[in-house]
CHARMM internal coordinates of N, CA and C (Angstrom, degrees):
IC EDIT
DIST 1 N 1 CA 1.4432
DIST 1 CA 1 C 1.5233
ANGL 1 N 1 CA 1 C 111.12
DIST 1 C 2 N 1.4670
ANGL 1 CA 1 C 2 N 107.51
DIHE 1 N 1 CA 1 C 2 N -40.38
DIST 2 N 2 CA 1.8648
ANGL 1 C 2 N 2 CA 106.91
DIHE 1 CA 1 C 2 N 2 CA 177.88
DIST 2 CA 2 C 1.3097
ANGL 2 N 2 CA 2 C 126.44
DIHE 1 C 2 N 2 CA 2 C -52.59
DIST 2 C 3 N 1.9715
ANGL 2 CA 2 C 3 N 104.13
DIHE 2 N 2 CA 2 C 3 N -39.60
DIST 3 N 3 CA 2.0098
ANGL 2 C 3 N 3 CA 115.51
DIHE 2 CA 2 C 3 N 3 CA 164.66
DIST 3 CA 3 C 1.4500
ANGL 3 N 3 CA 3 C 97.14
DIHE 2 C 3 N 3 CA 3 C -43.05
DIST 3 C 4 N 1.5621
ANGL 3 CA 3 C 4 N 108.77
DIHE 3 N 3 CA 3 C 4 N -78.96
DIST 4 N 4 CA 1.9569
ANGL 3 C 4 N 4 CA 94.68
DIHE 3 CA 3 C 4 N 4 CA -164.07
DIST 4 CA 4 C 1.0647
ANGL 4 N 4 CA 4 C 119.60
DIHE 3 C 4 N 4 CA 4 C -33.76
DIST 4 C 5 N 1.2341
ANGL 4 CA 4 C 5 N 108.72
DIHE 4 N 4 CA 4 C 5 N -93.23
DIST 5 N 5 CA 1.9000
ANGL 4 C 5 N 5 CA 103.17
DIHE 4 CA 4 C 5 N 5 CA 153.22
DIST 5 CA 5 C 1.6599
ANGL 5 N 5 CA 5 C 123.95
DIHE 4 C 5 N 5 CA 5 C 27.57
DIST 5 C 6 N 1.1579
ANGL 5 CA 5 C 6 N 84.07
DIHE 5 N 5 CA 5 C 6 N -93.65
DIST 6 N 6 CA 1.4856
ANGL 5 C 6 N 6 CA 97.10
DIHE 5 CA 5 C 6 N 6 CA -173.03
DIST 6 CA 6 C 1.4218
ANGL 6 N 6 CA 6 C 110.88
DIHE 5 C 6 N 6 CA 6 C -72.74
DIST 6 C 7 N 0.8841
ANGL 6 CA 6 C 7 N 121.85
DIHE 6 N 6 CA 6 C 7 N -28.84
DIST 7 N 7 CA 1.9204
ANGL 6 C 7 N 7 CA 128.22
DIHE 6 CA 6 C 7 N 7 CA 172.72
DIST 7 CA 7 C 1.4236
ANGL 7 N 7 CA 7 C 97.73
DIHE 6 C 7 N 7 CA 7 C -74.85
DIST 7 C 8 N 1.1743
ANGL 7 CA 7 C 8 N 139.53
DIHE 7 N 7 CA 7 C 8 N -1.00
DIST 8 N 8 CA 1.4112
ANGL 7 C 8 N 8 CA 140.50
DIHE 7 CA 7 C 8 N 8 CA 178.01
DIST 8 CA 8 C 1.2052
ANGL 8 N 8 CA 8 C 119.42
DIHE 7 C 8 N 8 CA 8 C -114.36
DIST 8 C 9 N 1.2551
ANGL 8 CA 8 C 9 N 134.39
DIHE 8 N 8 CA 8 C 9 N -17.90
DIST 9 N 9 CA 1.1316
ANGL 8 C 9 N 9 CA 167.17
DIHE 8 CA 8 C 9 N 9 CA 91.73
DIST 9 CA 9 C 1.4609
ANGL 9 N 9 CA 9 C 108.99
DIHE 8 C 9 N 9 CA 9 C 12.61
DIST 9 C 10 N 1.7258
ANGL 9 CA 9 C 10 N 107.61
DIHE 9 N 9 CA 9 C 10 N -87.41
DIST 10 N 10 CA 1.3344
ANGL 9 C 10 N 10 CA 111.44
DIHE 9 CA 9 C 10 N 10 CA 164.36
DIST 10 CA 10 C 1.4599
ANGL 10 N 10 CA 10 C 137.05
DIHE 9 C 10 N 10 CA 10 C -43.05
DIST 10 C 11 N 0.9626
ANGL 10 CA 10 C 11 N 102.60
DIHE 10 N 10 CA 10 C 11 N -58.09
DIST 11 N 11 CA 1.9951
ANGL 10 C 11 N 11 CA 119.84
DIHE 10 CA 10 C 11 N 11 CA 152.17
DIST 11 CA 11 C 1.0653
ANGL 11 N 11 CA 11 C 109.60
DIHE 10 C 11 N 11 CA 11 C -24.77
DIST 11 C 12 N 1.2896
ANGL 11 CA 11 C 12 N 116.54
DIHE 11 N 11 CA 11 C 12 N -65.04
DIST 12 N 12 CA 1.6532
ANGL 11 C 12 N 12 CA 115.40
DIHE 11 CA 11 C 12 N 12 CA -175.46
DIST 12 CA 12 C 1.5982
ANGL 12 N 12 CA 12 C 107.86
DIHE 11 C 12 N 12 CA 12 C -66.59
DIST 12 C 13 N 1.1094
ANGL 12 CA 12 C 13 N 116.48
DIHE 12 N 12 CA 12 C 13 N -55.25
DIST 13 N 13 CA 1.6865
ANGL 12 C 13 N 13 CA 117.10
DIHE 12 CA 12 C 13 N 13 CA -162.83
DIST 13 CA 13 C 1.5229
ANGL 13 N 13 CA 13 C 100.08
DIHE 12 C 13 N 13 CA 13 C -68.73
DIST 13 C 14 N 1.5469
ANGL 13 CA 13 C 14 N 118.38
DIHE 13 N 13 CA 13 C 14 N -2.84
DIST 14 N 14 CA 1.6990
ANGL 13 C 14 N 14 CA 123.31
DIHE 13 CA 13 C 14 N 14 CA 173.75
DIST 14 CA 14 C 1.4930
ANGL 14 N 14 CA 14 C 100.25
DIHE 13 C 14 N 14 CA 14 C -73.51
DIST 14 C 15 N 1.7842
ANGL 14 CA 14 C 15 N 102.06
DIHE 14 N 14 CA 14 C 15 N -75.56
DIST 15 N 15 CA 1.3334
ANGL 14 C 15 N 15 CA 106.54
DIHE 14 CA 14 C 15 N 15 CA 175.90
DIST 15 CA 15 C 1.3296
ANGL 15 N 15 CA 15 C 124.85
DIHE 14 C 15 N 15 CA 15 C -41.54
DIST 15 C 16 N 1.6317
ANGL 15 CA 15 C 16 N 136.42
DIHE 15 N 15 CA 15 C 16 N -39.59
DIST 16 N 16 CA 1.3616
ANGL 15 C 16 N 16 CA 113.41
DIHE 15 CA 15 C 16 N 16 CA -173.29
DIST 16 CA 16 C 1.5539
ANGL 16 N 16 CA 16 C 99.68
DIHE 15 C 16 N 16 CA 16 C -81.77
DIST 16 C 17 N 0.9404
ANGL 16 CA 16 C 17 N 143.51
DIHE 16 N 16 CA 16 C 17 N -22.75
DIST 17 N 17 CA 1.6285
ANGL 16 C 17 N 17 CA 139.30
DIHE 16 CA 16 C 17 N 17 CA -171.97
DIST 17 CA 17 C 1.5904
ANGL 17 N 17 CA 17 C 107.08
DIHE 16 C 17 N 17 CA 17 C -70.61
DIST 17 C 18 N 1.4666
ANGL 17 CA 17 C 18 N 98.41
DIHE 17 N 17 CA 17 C 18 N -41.29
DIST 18 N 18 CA 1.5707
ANGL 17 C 18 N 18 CA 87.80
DIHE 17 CA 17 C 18 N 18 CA 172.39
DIST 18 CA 18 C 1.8370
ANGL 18 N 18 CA 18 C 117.93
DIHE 17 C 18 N 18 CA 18 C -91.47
DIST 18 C 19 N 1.1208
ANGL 18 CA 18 C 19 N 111.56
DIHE 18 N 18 CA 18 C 19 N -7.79
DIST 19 N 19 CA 1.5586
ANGL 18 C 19 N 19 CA 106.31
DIHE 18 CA 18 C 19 N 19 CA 156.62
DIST 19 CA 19 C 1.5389
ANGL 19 N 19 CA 19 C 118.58
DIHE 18 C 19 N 19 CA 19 C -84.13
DIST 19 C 20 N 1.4700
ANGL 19 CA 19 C 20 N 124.80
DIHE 19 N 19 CA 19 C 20 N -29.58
DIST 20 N 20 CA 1.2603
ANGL 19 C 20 N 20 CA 115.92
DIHE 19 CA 19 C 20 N 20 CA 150.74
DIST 20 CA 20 C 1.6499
ANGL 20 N 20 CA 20 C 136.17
DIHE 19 C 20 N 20 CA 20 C -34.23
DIST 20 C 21 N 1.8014
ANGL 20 CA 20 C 21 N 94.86
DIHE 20 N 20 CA 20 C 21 N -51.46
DIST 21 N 21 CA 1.3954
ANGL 20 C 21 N 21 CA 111.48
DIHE 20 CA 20 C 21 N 21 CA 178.01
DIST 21 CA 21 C 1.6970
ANGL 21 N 21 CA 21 C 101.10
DIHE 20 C 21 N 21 CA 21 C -74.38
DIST 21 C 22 N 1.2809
ANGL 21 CA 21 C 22 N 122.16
DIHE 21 N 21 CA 21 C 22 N -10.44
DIST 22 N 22 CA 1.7383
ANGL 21 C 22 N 22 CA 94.15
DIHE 21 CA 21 C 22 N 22 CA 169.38
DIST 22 CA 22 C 1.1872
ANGL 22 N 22 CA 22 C 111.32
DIHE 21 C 22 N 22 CA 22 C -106.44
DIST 22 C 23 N 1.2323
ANGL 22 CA 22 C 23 N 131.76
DIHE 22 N 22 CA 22 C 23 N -8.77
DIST 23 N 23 CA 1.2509
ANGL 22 C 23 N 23 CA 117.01
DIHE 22 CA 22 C 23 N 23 CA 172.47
DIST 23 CA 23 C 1.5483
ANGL 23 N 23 CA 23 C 124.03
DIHE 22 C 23 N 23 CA 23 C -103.50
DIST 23 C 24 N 1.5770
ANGL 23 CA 23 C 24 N 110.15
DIHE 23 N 23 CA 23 C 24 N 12.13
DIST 24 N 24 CA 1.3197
ANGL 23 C 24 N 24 CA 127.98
DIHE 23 CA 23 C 24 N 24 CA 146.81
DIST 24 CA 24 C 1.6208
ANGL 24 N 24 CA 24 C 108.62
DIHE 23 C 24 N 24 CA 24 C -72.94
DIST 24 C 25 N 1.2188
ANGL 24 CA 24 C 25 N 125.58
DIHE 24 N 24 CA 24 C 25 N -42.72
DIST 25 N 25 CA 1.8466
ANGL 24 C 25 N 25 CA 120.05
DIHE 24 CA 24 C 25 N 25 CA -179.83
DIST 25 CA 25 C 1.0167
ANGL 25 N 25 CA 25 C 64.05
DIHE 24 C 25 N 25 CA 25 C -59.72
DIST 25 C 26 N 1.7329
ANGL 25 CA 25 C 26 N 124.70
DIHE 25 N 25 CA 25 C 26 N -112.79
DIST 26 N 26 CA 1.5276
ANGL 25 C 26 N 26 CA 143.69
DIHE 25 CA 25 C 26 N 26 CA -127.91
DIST 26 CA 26 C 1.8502
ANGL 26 N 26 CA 26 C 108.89
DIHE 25 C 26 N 26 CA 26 C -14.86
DIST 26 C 27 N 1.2059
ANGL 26 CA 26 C 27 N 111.66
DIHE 26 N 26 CA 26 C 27 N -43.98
DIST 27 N 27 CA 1.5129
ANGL 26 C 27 N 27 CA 122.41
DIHE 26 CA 26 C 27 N 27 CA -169.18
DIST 27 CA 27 C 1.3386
ANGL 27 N 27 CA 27 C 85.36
DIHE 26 C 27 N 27 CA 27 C -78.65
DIST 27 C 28 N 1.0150
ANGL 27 CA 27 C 28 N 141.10
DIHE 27 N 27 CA 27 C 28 N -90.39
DIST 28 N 28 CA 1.6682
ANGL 27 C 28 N 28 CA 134.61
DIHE 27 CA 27 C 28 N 28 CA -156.97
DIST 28 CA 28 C 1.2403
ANGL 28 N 28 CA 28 C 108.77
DIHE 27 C 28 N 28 CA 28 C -48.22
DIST 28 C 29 N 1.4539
ANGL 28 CA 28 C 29 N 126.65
DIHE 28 N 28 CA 28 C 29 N -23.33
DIST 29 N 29 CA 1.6736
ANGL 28 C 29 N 29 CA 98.73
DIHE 28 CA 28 C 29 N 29 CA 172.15
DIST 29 CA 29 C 1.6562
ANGL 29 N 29 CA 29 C 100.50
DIHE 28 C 29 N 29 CA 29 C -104.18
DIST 29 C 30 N 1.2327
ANGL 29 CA 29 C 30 N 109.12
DIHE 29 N 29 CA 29 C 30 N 40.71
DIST 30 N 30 CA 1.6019
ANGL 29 C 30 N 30 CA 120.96
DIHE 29 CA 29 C 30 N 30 CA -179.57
DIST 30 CA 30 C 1.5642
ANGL 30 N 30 CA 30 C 112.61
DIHE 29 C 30 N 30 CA 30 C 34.68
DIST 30 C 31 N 1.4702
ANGL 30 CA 30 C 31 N 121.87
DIHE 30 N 30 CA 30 C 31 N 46.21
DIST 31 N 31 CA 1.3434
ANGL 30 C 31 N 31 CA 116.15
DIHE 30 CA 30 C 31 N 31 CA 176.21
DIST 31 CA 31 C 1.6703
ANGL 31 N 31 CA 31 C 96.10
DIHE 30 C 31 N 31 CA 31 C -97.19
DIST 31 C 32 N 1.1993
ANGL 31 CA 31 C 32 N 113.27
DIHE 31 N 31 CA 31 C 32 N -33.74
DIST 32 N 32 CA 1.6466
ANGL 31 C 32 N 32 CA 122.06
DIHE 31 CA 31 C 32 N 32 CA -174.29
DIST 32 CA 32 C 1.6963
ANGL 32 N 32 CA 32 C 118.53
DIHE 31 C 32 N 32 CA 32 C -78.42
DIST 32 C 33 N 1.1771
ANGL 32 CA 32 C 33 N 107.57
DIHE 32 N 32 CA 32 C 33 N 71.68
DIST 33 N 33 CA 1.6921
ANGL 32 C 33 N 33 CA 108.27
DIHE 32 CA 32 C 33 N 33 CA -171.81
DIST 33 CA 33 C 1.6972
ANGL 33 N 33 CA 33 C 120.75
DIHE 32 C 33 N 33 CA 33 C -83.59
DIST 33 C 34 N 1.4611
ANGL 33 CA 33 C 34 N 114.31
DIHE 33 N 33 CA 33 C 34 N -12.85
DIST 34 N 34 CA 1.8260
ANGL 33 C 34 N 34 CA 99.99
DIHE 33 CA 33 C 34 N 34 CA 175.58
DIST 34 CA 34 C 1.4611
ANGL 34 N 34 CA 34 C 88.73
DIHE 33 C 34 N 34 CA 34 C 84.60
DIST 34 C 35 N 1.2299
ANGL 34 CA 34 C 35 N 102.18
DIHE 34 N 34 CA 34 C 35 N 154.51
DIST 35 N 35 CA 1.4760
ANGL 34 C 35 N 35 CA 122.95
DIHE 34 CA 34 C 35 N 35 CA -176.60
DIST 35 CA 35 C 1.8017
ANGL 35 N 35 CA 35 C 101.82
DIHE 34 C 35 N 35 CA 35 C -78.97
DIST 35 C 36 N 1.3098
ANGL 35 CA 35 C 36 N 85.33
DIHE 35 N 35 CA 35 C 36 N 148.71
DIST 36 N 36 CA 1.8896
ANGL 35 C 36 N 36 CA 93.21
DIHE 35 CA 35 C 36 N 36 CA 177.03
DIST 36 CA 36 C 1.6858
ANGL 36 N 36 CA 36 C 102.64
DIHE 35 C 36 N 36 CA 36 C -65.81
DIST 36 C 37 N 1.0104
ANGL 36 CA 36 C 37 N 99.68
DIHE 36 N 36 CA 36 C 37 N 164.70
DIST 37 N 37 CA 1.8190
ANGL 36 C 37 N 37 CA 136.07
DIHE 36 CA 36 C 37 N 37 CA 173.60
DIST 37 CA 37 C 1.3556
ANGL 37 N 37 CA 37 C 93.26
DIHE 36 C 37 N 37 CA 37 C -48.90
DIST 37 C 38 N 0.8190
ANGL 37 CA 37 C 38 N 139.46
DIHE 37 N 37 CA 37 C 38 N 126.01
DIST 38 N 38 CA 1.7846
ANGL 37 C 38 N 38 CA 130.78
DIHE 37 CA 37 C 38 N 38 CA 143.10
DIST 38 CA 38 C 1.6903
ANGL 38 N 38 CA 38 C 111.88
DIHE 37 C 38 N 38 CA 38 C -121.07
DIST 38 C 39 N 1.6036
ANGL 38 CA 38 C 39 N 122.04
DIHE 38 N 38 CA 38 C 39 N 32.42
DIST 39 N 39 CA 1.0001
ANGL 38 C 39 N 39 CA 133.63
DIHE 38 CA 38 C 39 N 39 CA -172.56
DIST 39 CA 39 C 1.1150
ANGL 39 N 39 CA 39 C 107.97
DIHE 38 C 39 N 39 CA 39 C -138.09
DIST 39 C 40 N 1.7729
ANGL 39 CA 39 C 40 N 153.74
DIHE 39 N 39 CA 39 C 40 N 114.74
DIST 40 N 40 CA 1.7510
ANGL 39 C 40 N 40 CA 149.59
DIHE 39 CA 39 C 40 N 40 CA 141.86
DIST 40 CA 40 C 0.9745
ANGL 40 N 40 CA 40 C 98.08
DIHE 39 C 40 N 40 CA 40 C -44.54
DIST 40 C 41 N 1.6777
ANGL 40 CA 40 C 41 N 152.13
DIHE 40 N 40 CA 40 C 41 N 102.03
DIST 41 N 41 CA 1.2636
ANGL 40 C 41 N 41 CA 139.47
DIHE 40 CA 40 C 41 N 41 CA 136.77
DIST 41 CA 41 C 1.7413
ANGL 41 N 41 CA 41 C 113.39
DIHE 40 C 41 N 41 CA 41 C -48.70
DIST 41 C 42 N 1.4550
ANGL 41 CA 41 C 42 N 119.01
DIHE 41 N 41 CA 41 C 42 N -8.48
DIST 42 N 42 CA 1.4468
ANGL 41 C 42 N 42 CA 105.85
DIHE 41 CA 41 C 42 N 42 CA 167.31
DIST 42 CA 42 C 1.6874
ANGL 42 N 42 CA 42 C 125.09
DIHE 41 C 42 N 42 CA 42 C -90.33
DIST 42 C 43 N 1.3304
ANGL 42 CA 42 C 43 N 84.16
DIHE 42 N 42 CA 42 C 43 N -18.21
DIST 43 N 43 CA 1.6862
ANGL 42 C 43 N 43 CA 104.30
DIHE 42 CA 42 C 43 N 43 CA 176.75
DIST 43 CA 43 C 1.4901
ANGL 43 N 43 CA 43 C 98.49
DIHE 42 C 43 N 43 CA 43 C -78.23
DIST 43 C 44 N 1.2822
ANGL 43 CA 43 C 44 N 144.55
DIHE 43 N 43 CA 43 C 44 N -34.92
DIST 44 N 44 CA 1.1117
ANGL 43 C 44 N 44 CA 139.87
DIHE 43 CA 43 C 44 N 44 CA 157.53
DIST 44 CA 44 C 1.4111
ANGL 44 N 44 CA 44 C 140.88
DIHE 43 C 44 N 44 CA 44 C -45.96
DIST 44 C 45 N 1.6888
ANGL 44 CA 44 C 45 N 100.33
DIHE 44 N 44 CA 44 C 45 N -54.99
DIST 45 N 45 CA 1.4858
ANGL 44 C 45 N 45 CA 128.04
DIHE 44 CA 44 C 45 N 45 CA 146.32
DIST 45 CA 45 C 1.2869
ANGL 45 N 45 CA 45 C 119.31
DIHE 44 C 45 N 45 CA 45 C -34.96
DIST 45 C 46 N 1.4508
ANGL 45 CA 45 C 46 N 121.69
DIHE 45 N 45 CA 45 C 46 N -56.80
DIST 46 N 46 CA 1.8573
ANGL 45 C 46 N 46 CA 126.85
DIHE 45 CA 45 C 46 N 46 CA -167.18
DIST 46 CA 46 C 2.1004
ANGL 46 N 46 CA 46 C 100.19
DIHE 45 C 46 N 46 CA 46 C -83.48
DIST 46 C 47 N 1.3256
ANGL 46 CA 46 C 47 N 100.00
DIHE 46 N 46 CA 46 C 47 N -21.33
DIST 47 N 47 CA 1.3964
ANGL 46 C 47 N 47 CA 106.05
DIHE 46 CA 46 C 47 N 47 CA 163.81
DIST 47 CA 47 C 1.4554
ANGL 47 N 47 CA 47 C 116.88
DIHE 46 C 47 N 47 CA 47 C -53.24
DIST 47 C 48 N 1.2648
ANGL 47 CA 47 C 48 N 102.50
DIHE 47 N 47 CA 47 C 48 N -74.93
DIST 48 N 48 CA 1.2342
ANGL 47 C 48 N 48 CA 134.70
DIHE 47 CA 47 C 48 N 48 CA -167.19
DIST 48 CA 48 C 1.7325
ANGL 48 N 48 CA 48 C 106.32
DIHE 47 C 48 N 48 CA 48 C -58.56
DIST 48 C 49 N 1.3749
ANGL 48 CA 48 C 49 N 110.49
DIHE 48 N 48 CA 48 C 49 N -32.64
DIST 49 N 49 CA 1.6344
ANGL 48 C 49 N 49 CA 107.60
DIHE 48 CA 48 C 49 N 49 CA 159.60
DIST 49 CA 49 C 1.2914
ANGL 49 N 49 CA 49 C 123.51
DIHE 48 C 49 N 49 CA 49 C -78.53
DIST 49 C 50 N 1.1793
ANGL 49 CA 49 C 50 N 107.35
DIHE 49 N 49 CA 49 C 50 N -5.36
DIST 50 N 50 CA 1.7405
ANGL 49 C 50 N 50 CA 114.92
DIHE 49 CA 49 C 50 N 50 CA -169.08
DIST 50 CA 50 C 1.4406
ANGL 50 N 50 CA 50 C 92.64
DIHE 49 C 50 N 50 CA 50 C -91.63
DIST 50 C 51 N 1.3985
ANGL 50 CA 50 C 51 N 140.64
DIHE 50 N 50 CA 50 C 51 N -4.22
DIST 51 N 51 CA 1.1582
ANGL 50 C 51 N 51 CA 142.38
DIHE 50 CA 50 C 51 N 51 CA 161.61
DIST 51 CA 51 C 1.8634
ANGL 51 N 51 CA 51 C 114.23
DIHE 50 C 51 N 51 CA 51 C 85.27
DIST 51 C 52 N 1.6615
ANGL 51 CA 51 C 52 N 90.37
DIHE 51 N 51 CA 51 C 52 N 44.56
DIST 52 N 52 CA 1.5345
ANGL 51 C 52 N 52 CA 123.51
DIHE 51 CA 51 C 52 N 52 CA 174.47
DIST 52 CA 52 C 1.3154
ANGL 52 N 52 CA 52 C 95.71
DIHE 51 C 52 N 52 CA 52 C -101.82
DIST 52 C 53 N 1.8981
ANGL 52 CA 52 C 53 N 103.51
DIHE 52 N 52 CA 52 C 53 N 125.97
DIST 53 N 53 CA 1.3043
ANGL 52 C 53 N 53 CA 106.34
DIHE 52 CA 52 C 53 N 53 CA 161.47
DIST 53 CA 53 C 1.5049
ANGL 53 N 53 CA 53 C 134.55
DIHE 52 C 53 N 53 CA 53 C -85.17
DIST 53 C 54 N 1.1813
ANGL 53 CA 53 C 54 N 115.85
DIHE 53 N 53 CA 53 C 54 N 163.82
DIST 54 N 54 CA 2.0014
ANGL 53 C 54 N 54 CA 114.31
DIHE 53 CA 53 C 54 N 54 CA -165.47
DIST 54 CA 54 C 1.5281
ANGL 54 N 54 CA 54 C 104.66
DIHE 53 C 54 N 54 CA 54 C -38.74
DIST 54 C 55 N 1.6339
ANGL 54 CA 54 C 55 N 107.25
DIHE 54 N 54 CA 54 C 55 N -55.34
DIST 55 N 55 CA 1.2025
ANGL 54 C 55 N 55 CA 117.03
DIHE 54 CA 54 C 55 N 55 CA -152.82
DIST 55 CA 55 C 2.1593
ANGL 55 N 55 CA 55 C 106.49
DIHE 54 C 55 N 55 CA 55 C -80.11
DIST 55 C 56 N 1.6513
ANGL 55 CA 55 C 56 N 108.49
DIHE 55 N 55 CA 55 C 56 N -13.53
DIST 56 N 56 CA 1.4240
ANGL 55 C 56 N 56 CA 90.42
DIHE 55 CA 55 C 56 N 56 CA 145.99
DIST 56 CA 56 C 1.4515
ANGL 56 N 56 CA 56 C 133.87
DIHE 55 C 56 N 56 CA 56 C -112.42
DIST 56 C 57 N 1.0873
ANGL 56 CA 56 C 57 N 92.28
DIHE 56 N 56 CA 56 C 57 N 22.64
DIST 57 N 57 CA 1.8452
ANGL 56 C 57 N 57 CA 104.97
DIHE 56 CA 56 C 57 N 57 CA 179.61
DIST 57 CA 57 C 1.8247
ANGL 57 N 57 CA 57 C 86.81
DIHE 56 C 57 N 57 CA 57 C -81.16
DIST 57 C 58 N 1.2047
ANGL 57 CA 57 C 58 N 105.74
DIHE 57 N 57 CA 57 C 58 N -65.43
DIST 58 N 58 CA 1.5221
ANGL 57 C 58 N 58 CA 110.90
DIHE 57 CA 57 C 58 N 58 CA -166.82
DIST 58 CA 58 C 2.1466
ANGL 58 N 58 CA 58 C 103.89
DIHE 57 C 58 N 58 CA 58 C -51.90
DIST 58 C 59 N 1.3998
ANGL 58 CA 58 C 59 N 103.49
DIHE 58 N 58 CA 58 C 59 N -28.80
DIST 59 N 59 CA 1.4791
ANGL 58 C 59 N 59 CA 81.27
DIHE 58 CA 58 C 59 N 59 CA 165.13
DIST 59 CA 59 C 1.1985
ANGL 59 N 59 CA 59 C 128.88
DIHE 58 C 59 N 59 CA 59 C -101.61
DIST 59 C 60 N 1.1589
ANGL 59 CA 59 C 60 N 118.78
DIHE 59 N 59 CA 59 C 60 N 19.33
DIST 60 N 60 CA 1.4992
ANGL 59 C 60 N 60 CA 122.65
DIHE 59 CA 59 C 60 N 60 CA 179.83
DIST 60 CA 60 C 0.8485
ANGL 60 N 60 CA 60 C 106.44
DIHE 59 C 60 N 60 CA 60 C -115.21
DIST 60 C 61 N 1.1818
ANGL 60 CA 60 C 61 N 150.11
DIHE 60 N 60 CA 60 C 61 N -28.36
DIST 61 N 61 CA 2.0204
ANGL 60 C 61 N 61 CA 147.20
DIHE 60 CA 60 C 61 N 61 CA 129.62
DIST 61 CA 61 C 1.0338
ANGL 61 N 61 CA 61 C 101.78
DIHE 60 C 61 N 61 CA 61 C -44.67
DIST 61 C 62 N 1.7233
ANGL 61 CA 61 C 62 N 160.89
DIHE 61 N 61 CA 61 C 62 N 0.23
DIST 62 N 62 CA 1.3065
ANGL 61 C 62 N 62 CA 136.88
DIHE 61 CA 61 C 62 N 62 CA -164.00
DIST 62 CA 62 C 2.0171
ANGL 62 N 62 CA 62 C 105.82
DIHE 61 C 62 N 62 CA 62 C 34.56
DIST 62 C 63 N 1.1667
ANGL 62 CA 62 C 63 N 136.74
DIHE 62 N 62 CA 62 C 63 N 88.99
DIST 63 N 63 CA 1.3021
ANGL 62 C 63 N 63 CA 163.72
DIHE 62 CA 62 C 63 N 63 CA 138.82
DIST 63 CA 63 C 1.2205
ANGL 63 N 63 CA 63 C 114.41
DIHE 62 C 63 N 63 CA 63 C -152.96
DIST 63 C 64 N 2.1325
ANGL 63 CA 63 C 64 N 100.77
DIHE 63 N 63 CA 63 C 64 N 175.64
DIST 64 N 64 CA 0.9085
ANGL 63 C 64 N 64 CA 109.42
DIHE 63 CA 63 C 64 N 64 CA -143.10
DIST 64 CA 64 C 1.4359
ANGL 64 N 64 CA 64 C 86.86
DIHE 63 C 64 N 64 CA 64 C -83.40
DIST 64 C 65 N 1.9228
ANGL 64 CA 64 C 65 N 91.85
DIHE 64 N 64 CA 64 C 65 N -164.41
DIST 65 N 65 CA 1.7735
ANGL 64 C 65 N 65 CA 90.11
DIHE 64 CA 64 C 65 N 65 CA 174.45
DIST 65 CA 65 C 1.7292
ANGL 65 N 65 CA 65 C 117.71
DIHE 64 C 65 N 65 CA 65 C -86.91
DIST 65 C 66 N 1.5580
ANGL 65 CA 65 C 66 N 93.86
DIHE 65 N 65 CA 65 C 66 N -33.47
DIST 66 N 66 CA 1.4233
ANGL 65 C 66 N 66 CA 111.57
DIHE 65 CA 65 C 66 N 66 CA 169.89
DIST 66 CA 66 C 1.5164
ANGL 66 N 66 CA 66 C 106.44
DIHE 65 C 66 N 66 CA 66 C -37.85
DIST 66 C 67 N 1.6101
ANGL 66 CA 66 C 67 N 133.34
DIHE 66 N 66 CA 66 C 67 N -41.21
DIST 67 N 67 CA 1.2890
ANGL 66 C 67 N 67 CA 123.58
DIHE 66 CA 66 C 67 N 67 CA -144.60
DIST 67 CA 67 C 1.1007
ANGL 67 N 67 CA 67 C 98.32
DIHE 66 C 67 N 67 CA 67 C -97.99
DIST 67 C 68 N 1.4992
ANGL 67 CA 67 C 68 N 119.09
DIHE 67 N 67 CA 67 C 68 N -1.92
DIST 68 N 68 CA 1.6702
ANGL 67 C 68 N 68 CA 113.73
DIHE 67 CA 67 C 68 N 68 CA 178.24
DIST 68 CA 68 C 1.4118
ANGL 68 N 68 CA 68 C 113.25
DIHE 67 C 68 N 68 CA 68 C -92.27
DIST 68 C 69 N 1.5086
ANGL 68 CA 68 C 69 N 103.75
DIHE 68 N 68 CA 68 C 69 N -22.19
DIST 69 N 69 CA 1.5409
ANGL 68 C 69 N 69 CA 110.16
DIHE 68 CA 68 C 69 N 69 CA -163.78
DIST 69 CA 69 C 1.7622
ANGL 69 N 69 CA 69 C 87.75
DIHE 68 C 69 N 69 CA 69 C -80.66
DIST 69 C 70 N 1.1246
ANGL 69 CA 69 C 70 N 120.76
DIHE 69 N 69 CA 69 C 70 N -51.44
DIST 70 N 70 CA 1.4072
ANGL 69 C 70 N 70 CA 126.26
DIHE 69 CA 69 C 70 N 70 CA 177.63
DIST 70 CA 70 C 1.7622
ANGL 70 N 70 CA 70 C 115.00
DIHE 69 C 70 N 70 CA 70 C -51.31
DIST 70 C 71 N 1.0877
ANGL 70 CA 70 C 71 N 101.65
DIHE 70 N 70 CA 70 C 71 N -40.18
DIST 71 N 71 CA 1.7719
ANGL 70 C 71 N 71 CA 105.75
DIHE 70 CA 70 C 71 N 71 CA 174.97
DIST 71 CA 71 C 1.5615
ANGL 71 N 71 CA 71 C 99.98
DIHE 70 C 71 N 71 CA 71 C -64.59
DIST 71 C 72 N 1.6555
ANGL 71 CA 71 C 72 N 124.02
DIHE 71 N 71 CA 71 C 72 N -70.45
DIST 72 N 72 CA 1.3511
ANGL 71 C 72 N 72 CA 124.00
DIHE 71 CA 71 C 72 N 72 CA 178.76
DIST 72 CA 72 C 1.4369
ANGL 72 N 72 CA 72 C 109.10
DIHE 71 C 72 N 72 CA 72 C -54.39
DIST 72 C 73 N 1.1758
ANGL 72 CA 72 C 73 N 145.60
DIHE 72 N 72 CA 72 C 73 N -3.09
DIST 73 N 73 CA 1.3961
ANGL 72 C 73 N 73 CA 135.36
DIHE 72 CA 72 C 73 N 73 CA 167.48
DIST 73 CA 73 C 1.9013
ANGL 73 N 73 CA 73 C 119.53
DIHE 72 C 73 N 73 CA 73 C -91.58
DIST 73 C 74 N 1.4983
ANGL 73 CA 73 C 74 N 85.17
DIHE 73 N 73 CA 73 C 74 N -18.95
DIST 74 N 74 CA 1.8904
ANGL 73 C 74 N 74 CA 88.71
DIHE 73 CA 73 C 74 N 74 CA 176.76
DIST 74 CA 74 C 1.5600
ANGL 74 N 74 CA 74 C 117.43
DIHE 73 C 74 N 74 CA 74 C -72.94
END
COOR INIT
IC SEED 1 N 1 CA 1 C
IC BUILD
């Protein structure tokens, strides 16, 4: 039972290294760009000085709460 396992194991840590390695090319010949922004982290920021807390910034943009704490941390 430990071979499968571990041969499955291996399998996997094959596959992500070689999907790593293509979407490292893809980015260097800039075909691989990541999804657009759908967040102002400054619109968040000028919120967030206006003395709006995370958790209603995140409902008054519809996002999460995580994405505010992550916007105010960049």
């Amino acid at each position: 039972m430990r071979n499968k396992a571990s041969a499955s194991t291996r399998s996997n840590q094959t596959y992500l290294n070689v999907l790593r390695k293509i979407c490292a090319d893809a980015k260097a010949r800039g075909v691989y760009k990541g999804r657009k922004a759908t967040i102002d982290p400054e619109k968040i920021r000028k919120m967030k000085a206006g003395g709006i807390g995370p958790s209603a910034i995140a409902k008054a943009l519809k996002i999460g709460r995580a994405s505010v704490y992550r916007a105010l941390g960049s």
